[in-house]
C-alpha angles and dihedrals in degrees: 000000000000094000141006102250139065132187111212106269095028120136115230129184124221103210108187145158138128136211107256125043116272163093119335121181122171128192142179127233110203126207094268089054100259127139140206125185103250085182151354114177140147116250145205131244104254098000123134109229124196140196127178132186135126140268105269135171134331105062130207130055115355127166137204120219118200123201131193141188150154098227118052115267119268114227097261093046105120102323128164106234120193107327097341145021117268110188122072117269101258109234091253084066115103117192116213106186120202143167136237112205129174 
């Protein structure tokens, strides 16, 4: 995300890669602590990666995490399960919290 804050309706950009070839898997963390999977995919080594969408409901603090790996993620890793995620955020794992504001 290019700021940390995001006005409903507002386009934002993911812009996202890594040095060496693997799994990256990227979810969002809303206000009330729940989580859904925005993207899982293979990449490439070097390669430039983008994903683009807007700033929707619910407003308030929300937070990407971001995952990566070398080997393809397992189903429990990190997996959001029921509200909120159960399992311990593994150490590849970066937070960029933002806010959504009317």
């Amino acid at each position: 995300l290019d700021r940390s804050s995001y006005r409903l309706g507002e386009p934002f950009r993911l812009i996202y890669g890594a040095t060496a070839a693997g799994y990256v898997q990227i979810f969002l963390q809303q206000p009330n602590g729940s989580a859904e999977v925005l993207l899982s995919q293979a990449i490439e080594a070097e390669h430039i990666y983008q994903a683009a969408g807007k700033a929707v409901e619910p407003l308030g603090t929300q937070a990407l995490l971001i995952s990566y790996s070398r080997q393809p993620p397992s189903a429990t890793d990190l997996t959001p399960r029921g509200l909120a995620l159960d399992t311990p955020l593994p150490a590849n794992t970066a937070l960029f919290p933002f806010v959504i504001v009317e």
